[in-house]
VEXDREN-2710 file (C-alpha; in Angstrom, 1 decimal):
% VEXDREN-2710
k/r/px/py/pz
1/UNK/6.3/10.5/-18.7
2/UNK/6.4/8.8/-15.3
3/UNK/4.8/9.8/-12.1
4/UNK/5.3/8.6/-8.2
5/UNK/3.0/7.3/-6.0
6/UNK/3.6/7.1/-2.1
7/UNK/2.2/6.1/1.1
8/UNK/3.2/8.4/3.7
9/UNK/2.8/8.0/7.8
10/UNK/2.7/11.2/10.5
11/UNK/4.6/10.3/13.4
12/UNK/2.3/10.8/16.4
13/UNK/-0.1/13.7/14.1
14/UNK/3.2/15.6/14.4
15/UNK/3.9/16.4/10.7
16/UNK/7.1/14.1/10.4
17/UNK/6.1/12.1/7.6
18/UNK/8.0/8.8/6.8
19/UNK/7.7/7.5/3.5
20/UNK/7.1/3.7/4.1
21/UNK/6.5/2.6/0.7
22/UNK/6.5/4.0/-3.0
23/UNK/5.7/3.3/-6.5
24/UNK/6.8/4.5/-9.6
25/UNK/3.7/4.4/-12.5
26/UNK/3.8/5.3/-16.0
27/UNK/2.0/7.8/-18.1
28/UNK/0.1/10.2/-16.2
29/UNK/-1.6/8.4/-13.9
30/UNK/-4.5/9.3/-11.7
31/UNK/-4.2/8.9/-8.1
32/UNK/-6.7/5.8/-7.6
33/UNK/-5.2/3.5/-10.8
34/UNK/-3.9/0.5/-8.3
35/UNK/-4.1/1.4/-5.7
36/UNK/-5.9/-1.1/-3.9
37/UNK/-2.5/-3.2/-4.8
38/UNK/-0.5/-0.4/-3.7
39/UNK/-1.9/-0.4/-0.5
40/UNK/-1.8/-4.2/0.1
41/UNK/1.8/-4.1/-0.1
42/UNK/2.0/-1.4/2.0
43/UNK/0.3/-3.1/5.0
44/UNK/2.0/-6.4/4.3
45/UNK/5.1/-4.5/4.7
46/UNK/4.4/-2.7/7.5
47/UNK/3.4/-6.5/9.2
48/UNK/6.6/-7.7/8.3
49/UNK/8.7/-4.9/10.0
50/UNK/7.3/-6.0/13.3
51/UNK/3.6/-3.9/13.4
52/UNK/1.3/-5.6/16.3
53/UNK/-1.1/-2.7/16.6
54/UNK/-4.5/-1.8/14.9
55/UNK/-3.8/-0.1/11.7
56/UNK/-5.8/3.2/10.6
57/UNK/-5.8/4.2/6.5
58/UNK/-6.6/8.0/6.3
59/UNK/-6.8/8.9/2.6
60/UNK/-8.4/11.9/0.4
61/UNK/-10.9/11.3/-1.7
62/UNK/-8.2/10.1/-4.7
63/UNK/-8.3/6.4/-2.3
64/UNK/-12.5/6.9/-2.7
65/UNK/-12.9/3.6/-3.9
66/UNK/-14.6/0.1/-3.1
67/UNK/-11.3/-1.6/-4.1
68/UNK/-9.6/0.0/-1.5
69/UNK/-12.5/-0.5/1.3
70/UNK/-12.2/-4.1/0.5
71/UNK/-8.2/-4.0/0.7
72/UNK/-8.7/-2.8/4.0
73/UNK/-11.2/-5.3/5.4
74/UNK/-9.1/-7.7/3.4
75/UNK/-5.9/-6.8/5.8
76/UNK/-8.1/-5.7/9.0
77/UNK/-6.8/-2.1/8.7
78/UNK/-9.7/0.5/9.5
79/UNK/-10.1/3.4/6.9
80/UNK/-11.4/7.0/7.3
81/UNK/-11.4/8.4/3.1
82/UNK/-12.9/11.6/2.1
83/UNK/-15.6/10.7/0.0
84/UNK/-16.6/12.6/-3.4
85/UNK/-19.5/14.9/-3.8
86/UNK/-22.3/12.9/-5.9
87/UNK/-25.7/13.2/-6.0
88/UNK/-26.3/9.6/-4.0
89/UNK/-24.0/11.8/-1.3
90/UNK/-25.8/15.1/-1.3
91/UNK/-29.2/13.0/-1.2
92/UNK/-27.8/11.3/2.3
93/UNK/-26.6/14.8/3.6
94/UNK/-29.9/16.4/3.1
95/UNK/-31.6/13.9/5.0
96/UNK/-29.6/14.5/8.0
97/UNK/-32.0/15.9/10.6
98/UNK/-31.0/19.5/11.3
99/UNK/-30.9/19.2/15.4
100/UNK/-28.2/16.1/14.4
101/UNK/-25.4/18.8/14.1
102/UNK/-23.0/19.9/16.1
103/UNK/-21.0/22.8/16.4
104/UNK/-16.8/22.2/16.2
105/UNK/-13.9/24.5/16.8
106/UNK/-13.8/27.4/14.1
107/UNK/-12.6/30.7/13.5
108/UNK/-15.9/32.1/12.9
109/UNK/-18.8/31.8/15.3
110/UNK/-21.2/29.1/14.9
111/UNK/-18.9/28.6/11.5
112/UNK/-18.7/24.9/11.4
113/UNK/-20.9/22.0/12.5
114/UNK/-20.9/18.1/12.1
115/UNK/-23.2/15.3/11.7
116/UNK/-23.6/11.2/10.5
117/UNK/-25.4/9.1/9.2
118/UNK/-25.4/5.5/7.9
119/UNK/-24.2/5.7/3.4
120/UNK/-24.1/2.3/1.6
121/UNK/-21.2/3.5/-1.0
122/UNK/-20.1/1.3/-4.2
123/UNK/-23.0/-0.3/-4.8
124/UNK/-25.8/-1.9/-3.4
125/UNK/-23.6/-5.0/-2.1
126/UNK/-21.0/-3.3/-0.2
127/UNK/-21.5/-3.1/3.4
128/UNK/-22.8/0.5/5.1
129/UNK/-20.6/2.7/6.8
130/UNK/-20.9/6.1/8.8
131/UNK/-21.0/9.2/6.9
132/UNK/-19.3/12.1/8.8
133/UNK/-20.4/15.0/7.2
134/UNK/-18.9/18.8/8.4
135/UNK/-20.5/22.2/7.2
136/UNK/-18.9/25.1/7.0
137/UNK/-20.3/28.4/6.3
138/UNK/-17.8/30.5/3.3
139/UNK/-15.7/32.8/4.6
140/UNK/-17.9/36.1/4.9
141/UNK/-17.4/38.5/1.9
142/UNK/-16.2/35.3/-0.3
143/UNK/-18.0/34.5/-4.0
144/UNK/-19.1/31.5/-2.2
145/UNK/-20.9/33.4/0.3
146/UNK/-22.7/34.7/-2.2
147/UNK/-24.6/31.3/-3.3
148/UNK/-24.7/29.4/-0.4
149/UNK/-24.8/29.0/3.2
150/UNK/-22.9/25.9/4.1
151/UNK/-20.4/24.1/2.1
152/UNK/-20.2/20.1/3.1
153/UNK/-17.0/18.1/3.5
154/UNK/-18.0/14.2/3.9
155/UNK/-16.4/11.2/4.8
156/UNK/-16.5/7.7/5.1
157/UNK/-15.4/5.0/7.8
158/UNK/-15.5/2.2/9.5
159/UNK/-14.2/3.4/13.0
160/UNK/-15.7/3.6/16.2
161/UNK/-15.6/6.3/18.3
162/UNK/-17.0/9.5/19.0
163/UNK/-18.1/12.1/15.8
164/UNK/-16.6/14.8/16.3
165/UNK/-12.9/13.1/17.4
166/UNK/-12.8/11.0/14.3
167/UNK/-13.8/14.2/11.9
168/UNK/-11.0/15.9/13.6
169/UNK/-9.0/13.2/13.3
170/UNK/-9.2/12.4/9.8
171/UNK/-8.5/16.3/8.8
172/UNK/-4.9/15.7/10.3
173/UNK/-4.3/13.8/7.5
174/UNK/-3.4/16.8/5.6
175/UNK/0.0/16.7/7.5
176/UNK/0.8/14.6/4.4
177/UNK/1.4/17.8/2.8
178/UNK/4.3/18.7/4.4
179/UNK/6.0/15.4/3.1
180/UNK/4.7/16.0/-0.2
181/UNK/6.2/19.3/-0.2
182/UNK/9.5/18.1/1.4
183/UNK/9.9/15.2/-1.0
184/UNK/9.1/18.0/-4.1
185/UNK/11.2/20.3/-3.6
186/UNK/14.0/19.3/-0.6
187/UNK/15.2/16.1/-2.1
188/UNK/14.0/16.9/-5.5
189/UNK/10.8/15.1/-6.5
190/UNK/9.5/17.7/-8.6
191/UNK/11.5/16.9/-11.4
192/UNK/12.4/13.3/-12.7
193/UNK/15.8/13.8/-14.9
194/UNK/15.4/11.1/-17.7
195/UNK/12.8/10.0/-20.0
196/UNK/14.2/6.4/-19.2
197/UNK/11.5/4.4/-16.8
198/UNK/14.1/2.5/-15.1
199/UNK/16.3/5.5/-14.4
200/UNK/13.0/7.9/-12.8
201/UNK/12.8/4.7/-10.5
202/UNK/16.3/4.9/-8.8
203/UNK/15.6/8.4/-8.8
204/UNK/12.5/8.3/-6.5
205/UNK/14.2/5.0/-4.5
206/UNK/17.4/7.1/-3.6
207/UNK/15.2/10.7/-2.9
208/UNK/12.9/8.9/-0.6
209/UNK/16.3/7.4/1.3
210/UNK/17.4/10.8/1.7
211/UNK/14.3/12.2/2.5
212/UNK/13.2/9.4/5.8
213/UNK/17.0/9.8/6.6
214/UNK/16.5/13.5/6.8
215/UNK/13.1/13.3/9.4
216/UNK/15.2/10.8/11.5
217/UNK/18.5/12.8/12.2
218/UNK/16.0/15.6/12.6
219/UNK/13.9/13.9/15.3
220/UNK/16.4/11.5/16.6
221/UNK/19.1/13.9/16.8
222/UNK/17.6/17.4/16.7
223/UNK/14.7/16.2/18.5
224/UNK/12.6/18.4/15.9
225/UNK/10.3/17.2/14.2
226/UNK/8.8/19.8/12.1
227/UNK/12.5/20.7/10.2
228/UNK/11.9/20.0/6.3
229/UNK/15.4/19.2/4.4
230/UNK/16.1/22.4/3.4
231/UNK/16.2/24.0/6.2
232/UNK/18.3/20.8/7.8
233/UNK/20.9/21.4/5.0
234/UNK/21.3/25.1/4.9
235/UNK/21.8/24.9/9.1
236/UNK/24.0/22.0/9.4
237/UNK/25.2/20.5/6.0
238/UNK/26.0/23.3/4.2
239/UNK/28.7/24.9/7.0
240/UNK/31.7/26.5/6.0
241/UNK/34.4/24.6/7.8
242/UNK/38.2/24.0/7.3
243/UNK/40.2/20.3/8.2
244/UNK/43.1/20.2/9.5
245/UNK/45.5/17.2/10.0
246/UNK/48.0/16.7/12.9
247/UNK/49.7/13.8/14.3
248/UNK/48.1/11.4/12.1
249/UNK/44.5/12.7/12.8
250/UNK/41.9/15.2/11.1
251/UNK/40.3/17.7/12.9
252/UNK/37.3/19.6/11.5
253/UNK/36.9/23.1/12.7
254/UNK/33.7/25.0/12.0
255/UNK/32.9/28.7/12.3
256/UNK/33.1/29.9/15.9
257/UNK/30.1/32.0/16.0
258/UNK/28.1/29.6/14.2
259/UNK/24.4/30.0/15.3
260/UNK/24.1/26.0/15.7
261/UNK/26.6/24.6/16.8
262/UNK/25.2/23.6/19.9
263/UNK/22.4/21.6/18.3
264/UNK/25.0/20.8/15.9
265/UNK/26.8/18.5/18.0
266/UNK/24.5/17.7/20.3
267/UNK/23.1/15.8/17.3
268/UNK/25.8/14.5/16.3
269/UNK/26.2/12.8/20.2
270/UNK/23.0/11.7/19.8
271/UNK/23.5/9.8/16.4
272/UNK/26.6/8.3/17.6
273/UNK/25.3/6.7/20.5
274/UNK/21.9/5.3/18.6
275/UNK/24.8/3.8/16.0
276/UNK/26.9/2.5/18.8
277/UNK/23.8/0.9/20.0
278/UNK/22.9/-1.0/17.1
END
């Protein structure tokens, strides 16, 4: 059994995630086993394809780990991870005076608030960090409604900035999905086809080709950026057209009523020029 690993990156918060590095592990590894490596790599690679600017990890709590704070501070890249609930965390949450919180954006009144404080995590050697902590009250009616009155959602960084921009900005993360999902089940990461190690690995090499080729003709010659690969192919790979040849030159003609067409070869003006460029 062999499982993928990949670091993914949002274009501008927008949802078009690149994939800008992968790895394929064996056995059925848990998200954090190397990952300190993993992401070394990544930011040396992003260095060597011409980065300049600061760099920003922001990671679920599967990255929660002291070997990947010091990977970062190691490579001068800032990190915002969700940490994991444990008693040394619920002990610095409750000692957050009450008048510290402040009310966010939610769709329930007075339904969400958020707070810091200073955390030491991984051990009594590792350097502090702010704690953003948001509370949210269960959705009325729910079971968890039932047994408490705020449910806590912490994490850890060393940015600066203000609270309630970086809490916000580290819950855009989740964009992430939407490449997951893309890579799953648009260029078919959901299944590997052979028990051979070596085999799953060109798999995953050639689907995440197809997959970054797919968000740049969307958003380079669509100018869309939210159009998974699906959709791309049933719109404008999939068309039924016919080719005809005629004094030594093919001609493809496509439907005439074809709802995309216009976007169709816009794009197609678009890539043309960004290849004549290059």
């Amino acid at each position: 059994m062999s499982r993928a690993c990949g670091v993914i990156s949002a274009s501008d918060g927008d949802g078009a995630g690149d994939v800008i590095h992968h790895r394929l592990r064996g056995g059925n590894a848990h998200t954090g086993r190397g990952a300190a490596s993993f992401l070394a790599e990544t930011f040396n690679r992003v260095h060597a394809a011409g980065a300049t600017g600061p760099l920003t990890l922001r990671a679920d709590s599967g990255f929660y780990s002291g070997k990947v704070t010091a990977a970062c501070r190691k490579n001068q890249v800032r990190f915002s991870i969700t940490a994991k609930t444990n008693p040394a965390i619920r002990k610095a949450i409750d000692a957050i005076d009450e008048k510290a919180w402040e009310p966010i954006p939610y769709w329930l009144d007075n339904g969400a608030e958020v707070a810091e404080t200073t955390y030491r995590p991984f051990g009594e050697k590792a350097p502090l960090v702010r704690l953003i902590v948001a509370r949210v009250r269960p959705t009325p009616g729910s079971r968890l409604a039932l047994f408490t009155e705020w449910s806590y959602h912490a994490l850890i960084t060393d940015r600066e900035g203000d609270t309630i921009e970086l809490e916000a900005d580290h819950r855009r993360h989740a964009v992430v999905e939407d490449a997951i999902r893309d890579l799953k089940y648009g260029v078919g990461l959901n299944h590997f086809p052979s028990g051979k190690f070596g085999a799953n690995a060109a798999w995953l090499a050639v689907a995440v080709m197809a997959h970054n080729l797919a968000r740049w003709t969307s958003r380079i010659g669509l100018g869309e950026s939210l159009i998974d690969t699906p959709t791309l192919r049933r719109r404008y790979q999939r068309g039924p057209g016919r080719i005809t040849r005629s004094a030594r030159r093919r001609t493809l003609h496509l439907p005439a009523r074809w709802p995309w067409a216009e976007q169709f070869h816009t794009a197609l003006e678009r890539l043309r020029s960004v290849v004549l460029l290059t």
